[in-house]
TILUMLO-331006 format. One record per residue (C-alpha): residue in one letter; x, y, z; residue number from 1. Coordinates in pm, whole numbers, padded with zeros to 5 digits. Layout:
N
a:X:Y:Z:NUM
...
***
This chain:
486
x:-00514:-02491:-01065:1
x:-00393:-02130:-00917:2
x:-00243:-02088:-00563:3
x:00074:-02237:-00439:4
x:00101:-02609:-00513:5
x:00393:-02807:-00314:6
x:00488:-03122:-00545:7
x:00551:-03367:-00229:8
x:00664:-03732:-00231:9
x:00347:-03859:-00208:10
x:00141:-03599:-00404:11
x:00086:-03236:-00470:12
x:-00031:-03002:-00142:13
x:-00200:-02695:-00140:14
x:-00200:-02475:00104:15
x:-00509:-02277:00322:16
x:-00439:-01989:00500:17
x:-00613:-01686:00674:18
x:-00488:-01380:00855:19
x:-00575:-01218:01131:20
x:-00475:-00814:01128:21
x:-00437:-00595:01429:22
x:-00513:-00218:01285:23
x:-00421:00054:01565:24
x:-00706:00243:01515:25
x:-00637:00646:01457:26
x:-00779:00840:01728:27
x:-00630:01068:01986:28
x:-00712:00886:02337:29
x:-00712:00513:02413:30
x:-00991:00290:02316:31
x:-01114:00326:02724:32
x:-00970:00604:02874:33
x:-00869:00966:02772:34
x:-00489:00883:02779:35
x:-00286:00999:02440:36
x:-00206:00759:02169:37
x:00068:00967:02024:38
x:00392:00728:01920:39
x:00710:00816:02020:40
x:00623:00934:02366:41
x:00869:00909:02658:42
x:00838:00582:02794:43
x:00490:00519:03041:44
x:00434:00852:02969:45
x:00090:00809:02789:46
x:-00037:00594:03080:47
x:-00395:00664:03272:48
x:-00558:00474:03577:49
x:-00745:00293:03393:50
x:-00444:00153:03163:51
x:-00236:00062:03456:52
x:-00518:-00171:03579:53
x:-00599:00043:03933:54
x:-00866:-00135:04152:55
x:-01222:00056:04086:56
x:-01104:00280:03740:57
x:-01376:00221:03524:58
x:-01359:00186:03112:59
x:-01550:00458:02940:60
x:-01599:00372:02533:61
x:-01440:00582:02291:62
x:-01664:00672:02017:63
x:-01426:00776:01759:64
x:-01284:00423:01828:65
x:-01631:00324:01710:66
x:-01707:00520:01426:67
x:-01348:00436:01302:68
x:-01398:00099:01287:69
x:-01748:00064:01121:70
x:-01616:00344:00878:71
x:-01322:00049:00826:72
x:-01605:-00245:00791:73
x:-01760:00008:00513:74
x:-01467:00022:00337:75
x:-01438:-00347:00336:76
x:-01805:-00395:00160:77
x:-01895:-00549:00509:78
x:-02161:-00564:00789:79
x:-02246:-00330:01019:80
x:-02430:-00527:01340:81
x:-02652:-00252:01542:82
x:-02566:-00458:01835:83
x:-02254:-00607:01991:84
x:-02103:-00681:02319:85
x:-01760:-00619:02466:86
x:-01647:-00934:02667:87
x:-01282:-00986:02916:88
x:-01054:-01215:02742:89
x:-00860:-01392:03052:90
x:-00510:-01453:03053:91
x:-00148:-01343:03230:92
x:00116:-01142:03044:93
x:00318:-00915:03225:94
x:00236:-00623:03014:95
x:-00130:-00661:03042:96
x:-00222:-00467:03348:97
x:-00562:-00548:03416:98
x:-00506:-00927:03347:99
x:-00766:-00962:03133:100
x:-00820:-00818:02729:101
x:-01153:-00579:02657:102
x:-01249:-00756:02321:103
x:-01576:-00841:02118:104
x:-01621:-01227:02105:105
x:-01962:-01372:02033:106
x:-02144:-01025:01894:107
x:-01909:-00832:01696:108
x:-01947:-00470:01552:109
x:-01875:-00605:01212:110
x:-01930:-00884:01063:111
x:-01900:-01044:00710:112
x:-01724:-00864:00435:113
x:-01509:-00896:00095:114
x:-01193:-00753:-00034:115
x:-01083:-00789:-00414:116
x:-00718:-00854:-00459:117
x:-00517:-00772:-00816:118
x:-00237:-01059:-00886:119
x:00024:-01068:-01071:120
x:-00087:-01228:-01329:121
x:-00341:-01007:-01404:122
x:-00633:-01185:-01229:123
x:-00846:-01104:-00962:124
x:-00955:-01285:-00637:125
x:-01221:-01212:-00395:126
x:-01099:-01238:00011:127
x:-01405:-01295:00228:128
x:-01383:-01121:00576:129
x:-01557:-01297:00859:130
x:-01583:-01035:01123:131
x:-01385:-00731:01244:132
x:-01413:-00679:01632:133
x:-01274:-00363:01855:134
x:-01059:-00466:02141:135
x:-00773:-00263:02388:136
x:-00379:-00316:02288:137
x:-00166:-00435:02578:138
x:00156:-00273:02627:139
x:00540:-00372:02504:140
x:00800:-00603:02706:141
x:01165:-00478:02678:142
x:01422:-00733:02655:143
x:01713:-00599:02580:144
x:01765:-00321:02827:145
x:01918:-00611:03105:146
x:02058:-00897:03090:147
x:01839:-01013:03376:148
x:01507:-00844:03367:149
x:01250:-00717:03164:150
x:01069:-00359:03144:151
x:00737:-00298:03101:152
x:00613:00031:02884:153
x:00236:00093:02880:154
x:00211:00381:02650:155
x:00059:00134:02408:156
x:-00148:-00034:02662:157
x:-00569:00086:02608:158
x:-00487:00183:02256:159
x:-00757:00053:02057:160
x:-00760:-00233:01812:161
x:-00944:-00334:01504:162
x:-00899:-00731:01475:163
x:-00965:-00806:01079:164
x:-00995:-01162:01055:165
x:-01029:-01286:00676:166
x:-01199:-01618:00586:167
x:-00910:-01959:00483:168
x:-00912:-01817:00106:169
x:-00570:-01764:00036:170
x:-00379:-02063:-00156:171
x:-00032:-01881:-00212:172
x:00152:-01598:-00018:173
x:00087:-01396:-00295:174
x:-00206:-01351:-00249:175
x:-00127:-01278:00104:176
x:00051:-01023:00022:177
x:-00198:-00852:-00236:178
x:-00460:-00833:00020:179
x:-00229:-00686:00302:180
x:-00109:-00417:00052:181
x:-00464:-00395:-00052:182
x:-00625:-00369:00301:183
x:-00332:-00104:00372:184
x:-00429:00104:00122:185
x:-00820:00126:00221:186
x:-00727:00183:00556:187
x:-00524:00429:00460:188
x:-00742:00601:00307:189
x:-00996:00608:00478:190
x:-00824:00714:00802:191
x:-00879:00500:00986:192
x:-00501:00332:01090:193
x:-00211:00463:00941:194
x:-00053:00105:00832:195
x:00279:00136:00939:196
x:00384:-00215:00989:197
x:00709:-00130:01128:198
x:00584:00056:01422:199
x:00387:-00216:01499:200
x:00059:00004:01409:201
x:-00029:-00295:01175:202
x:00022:-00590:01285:203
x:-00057:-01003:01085:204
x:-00103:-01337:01274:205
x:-00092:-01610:01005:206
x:-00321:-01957:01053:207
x:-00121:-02224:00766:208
x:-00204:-02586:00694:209
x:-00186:-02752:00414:210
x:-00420:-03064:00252:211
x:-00391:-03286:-00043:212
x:-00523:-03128:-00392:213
x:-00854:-03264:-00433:214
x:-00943:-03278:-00051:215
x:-01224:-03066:00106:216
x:-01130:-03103:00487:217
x:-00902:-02900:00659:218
x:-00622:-03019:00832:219
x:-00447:-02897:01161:220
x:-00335:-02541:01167:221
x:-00038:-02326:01304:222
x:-00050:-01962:01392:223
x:00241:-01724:01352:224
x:00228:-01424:01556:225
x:00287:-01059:01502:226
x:00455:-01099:01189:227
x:00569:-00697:01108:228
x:00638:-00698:00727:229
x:00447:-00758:00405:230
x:00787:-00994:00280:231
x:00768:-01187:00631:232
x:00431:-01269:00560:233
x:00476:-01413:00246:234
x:00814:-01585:00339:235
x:00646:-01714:00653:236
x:00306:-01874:00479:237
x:00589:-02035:00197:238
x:00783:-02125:00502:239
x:00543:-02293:00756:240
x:00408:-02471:00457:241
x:00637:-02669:00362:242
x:00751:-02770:00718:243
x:00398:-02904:00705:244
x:00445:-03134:00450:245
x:00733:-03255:00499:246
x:00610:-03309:00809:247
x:00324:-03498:00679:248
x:00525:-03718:00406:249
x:00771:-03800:00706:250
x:00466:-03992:00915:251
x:00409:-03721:01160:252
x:00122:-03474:01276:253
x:00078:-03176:01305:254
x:-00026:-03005:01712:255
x:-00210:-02701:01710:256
x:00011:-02454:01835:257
x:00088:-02082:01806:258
x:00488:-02014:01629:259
x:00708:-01740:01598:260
x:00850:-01623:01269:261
x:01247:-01597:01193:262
x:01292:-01381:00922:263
x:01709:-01430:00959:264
x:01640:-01823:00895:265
x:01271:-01820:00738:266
x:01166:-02031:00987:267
x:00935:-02096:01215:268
x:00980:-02204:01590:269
x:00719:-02288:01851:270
x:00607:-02008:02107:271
x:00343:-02223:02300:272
x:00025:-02467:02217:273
x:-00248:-02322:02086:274
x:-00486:-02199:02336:275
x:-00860:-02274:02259:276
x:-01172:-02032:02350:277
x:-01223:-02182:02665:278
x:-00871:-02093:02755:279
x:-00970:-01755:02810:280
x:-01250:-01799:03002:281
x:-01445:-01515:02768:282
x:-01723:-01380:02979:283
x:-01946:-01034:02891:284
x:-01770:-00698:03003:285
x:-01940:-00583:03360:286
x:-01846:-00271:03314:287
x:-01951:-00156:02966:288
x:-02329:-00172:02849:289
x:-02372:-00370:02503:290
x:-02323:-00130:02215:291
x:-02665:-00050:02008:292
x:-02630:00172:01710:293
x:-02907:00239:01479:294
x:-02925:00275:01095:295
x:-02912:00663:01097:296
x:-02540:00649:01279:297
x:-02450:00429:01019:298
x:-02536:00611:00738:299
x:-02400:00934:00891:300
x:-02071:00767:00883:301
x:-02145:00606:00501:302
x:-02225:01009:00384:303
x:-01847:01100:00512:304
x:-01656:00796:00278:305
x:-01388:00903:00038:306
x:-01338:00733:-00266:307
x:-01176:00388:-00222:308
x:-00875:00281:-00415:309
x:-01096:00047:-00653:310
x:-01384:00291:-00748:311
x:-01056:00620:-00812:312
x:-00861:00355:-00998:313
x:-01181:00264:-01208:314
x:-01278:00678:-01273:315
x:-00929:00721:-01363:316
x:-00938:00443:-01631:317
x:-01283:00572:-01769:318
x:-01293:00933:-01760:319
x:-00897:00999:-01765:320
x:-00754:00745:-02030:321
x:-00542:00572:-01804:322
x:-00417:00201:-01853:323
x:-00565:-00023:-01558:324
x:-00206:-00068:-01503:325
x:-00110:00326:-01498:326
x:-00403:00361:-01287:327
x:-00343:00065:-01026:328
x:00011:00219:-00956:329
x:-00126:00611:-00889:330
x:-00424:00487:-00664:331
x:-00250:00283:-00448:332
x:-00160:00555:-00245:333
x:-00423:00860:-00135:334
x:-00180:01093:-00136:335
x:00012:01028:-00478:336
x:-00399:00985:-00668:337
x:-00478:01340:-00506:338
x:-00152:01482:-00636:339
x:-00164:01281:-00970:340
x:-00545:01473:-00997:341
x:-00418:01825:-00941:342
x:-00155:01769:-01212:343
x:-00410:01649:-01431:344
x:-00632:01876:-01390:345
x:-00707:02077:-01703:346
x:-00438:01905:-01860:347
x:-00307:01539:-02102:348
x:-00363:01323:-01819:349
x:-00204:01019:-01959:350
x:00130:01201:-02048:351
x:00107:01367:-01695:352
x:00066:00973:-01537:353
x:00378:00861:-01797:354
x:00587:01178:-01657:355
x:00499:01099:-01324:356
x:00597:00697:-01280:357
x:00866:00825:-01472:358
x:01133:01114:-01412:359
x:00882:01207:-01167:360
x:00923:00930:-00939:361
x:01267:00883:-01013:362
x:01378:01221:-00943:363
x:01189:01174:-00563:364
x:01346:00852:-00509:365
x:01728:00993:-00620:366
x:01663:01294:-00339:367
x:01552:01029:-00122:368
x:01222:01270:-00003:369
x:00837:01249:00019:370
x:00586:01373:-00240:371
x:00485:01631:-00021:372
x:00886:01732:-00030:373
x:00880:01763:-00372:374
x:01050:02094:-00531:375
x:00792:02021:-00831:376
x:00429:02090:-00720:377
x:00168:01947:-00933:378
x:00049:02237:-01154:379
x:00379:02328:-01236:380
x:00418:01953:-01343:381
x:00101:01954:-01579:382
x:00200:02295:-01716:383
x:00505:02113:-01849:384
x:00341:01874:-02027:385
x:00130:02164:-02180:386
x:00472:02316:-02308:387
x:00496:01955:-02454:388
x:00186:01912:-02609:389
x:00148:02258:-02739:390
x:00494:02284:-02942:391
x:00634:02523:-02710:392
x:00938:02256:-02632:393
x:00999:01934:-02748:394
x:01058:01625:-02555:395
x:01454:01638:-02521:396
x:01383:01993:-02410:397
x:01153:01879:-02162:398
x:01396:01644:-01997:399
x:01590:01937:-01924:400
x:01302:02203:-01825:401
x:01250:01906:-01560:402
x:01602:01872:-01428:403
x:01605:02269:-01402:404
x:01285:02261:-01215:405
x:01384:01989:-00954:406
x:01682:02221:-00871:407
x:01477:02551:-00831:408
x:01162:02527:-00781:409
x:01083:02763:-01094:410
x:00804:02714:-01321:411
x:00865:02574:-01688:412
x:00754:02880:-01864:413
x:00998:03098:-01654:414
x:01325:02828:-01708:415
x:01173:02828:-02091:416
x:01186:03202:-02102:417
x:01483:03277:-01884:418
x:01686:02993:-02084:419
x:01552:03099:-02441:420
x:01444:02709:-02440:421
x:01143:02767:-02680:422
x:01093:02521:-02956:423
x:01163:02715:-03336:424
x:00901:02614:-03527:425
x:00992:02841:-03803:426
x:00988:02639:-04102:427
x:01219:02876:-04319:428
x:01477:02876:-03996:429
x:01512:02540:-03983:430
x:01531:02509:-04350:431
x:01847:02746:-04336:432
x:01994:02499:-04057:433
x:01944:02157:-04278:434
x:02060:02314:-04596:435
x:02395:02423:-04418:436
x:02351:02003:-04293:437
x:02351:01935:-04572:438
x:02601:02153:-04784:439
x:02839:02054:-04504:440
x:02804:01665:-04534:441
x:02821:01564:-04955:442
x:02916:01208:-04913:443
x:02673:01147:-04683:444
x:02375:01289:-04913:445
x:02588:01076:-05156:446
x:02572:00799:-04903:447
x:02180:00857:-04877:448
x:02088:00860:-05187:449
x:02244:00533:-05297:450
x:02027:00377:-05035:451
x:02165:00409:-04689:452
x:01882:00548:-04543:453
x:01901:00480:-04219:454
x:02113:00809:-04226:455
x:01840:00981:-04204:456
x:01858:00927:-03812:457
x:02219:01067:-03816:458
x:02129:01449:-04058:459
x:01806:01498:-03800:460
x:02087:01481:-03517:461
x:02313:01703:-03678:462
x:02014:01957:-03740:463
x:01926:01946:-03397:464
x:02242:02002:-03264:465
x:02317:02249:-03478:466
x:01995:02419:-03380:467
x:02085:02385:-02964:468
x:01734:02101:-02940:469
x:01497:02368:-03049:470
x:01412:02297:-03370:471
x:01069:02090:-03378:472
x:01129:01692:-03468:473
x:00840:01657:-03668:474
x:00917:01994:-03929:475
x:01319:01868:-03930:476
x:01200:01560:-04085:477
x:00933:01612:-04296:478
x:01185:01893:-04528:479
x:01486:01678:-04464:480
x:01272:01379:-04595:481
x:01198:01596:-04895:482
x:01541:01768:-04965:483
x:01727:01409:-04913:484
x:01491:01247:-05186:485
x:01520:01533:-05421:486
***
């Protein structure tokens, strides 16, 4: 059986899960007024009427909030509705102005979807998504400017929200964490929210509970909030879990509640009982008319998709050689696929993938910058490998063409020139160089030819070292193969 099985005292659990993901959508104003969403703002800067709650400001819909988010339920192979509603979500929280939420709640802009996730193990697994609804951010409590009070910043406050809410189909955190890194990357891609979990821009509640293997009901379940992290995720599904069952196997229940993560003790603590619809007294939005698009819309915004992660990783594996492996790694992010394709372009694109997860990505990672820092642009990259593949320079050479390149800037074929790095392929040349090998080194010919031949690795040194790594591997060894057995 796959998924996370936890071997109890009185029988093996499994565990059901589903997420619910806040994406800030992209856009430059607020889902309901023209206030900016840039981050990093001075604080309560980005603030209009209409976010601070005034008596009479009026909400006025965003459309790029819109078209961002059924461009998003696109991505996600999911349902456009032509009609939804907005509705108030009632509650109190100090940093929500108005008092009340602008959400979707019974009618949706999107509803049913799927995501396929890649595991570990070299399976696949298909995520259902049950709806994705726009709603308005609130804005951030400060706690730790007093001692005594808290502080209240509303730049983030009318910023709009797409709520993702997946279907109870994950059985392990793994997989968890495959679709988050998944759903990042189409999102990402598609524009739509830039994913960045640690400035809150992406943000995971997490429903656990956990049931006997071989049960079909589902049992009570706890929701973590806010969880900022891909690892916290994980740690906190594997976490809550367990407290579950031992919870279970100790004769107790289980209250719906909502629970805050700890990721200094990985565990989990409880923030308040769950609230039920009702709660929030959800009610249809007086002031914004029901939202009616029509097929054409939709299809305008279908004609302006880029290719998804899946469909480049699959091209790249059929028309470009690539492992599914090779392939997986390059698409996961937009911007290293487009740069892997320029560097391809024209050119061995396997060897130009191997050179890129590679020295490539080392030599990024050692100068601690971004692709689009990179001293190395992508022709020049693929223009090495041509050196490589056309005899110019060998391999070892290559190495060092690289090094040189990541210090300068330069292009291979001016380091190859300026350095006198070309590759002799000269047969008579390097015949000169392994007969002085060889005249040099009797007892080791000696040595050879009574049937040491794994000496052979130790002459084709000495001939390239004697010939500063420019003599071509393949011609040293094919004459030293024939002079040594003479």
């Amino acid at each position: 059986m796959s998924g996370m099985i936890i071997e109890g005292k009185t029988g093996r659990w499994e565990v059901i899960c589903g997420l619910e993901i806040h994406c800030q959508i992209i856009s430059k104003s607020k889902m309901f007024s023209g206030a900016s969403t840039h981050y990093g703002s001075d604080t309560n800067e980005n603030v209009s009427f209409v976010d601070a709650g005034m008596p009479g400001m009026l909400p006025t819909l965003n459309e790029e909030c819109v078209r961002q988010a059924i461009k998003t339920g696109l991505g996600l192979n999911a349902v456009i509705n032509k009609y939804s509603e907005f509705a108030r979500k009632n509650y109190f929280y100090a940093d929500l102005p108005q008092g009340y939420q602008i959400t979707q709640f019974k009618y949706p802009l999107v509803g049913e979807g799927k995501v396929v996730v890649n595991l570990s193990d070299g399976t696949t697994k298909e995520i259902g998504i049950e709806r994705i609804h726009i709603e308005q951010d609130a804005g951030k409590s400060i706690h730790d400017i007093s001692p005594n009070k808290s502080f209240i910043d509303l730049n983030r406050a009318g910023v709009g929200l797409m709520e993702i809410v997946t279907k109870p189909d994950f059985r392990s955190p793994e997989e968890a964490g495959a679709f988050l890194r998944k759903l990042r990357s189409i999102v990402r891609y598609l524009g739509t929210c830039d994913g960045n979990m640690d400035e809150g821009s992406m943000r995971c509640d997490i429903n656990v509970s956990v049931r006997k293997v071989g049960e079909t009901e589902l049992r009570t379940r706890n929701e973590m909030k806010n969880v900022n992290s891909v690892k916290f995720v994980m740690q906190a599904i594997e976490s809550e879990a367990k407290r579950h069952v031992e919870t279970y196997e100790n004769g107790g229940t289980i209250e719906q509640e909502t629970r805050q993560f700890d990721p200094n003790t990985c565990a989990t603590k409880v923030m308040r009982k769950k609230e039920f619809a009702h709660d929030y007294r959800y009610f249809p939005e007086p002031d914004l008319l029901p939202l009616v698009i029509d097929d054409e819309y939709i299809e305008q915004i279908r004609s302006e998709m880029v290719e998804l992660p899946d469909a480049k990783q699959e091209r790249f594996v059929k028309e470009l050689g690539l492992t599914a492996y090779d392939a997986s790694v390059l698409c996961e992010n937009k911007e290293t696929a487009e740069w892997f394709e320029k560097a391809a372009n024209g050119h061995d694109a396997k060897k130009v993938a191997n050179w890129m997860m590679g020295d490539f990505f080392a030599m990024l990672n050692e100068k601690k910058i971004s692709l689009e820092e990179s001293p190395i642009s992508p022709e020049n990259l693929g223009r090495l490998v041509d050196l490589i593949t056309s005899n110019v320079i060998n391999g070892k050479t290559a190495k060092d063409v690289f090094a040189l390149m990541a210090e300068t800037g330069d292009t291979p074929d001016k380091i190859v020139e300026e350095k006198g790095l070309k590759q002799v392929t000269d047969t008579a040349a390097i015949e000169a160089v392994i007969d002085a090998v060889i005249s040099a080194n009797p007892d080791n010919v000696a040595a050879y030819k009574a049937g040491k031949t794994a000496l052979m690795g130790w002459f084709v040194g000495q001939v390239m070292k004697e010939s500063r790594g420019k003599a071509n591997p393949g011609i040293v060894n094919q004459i030293l193969a024939q002079k040594l057995n003479s």
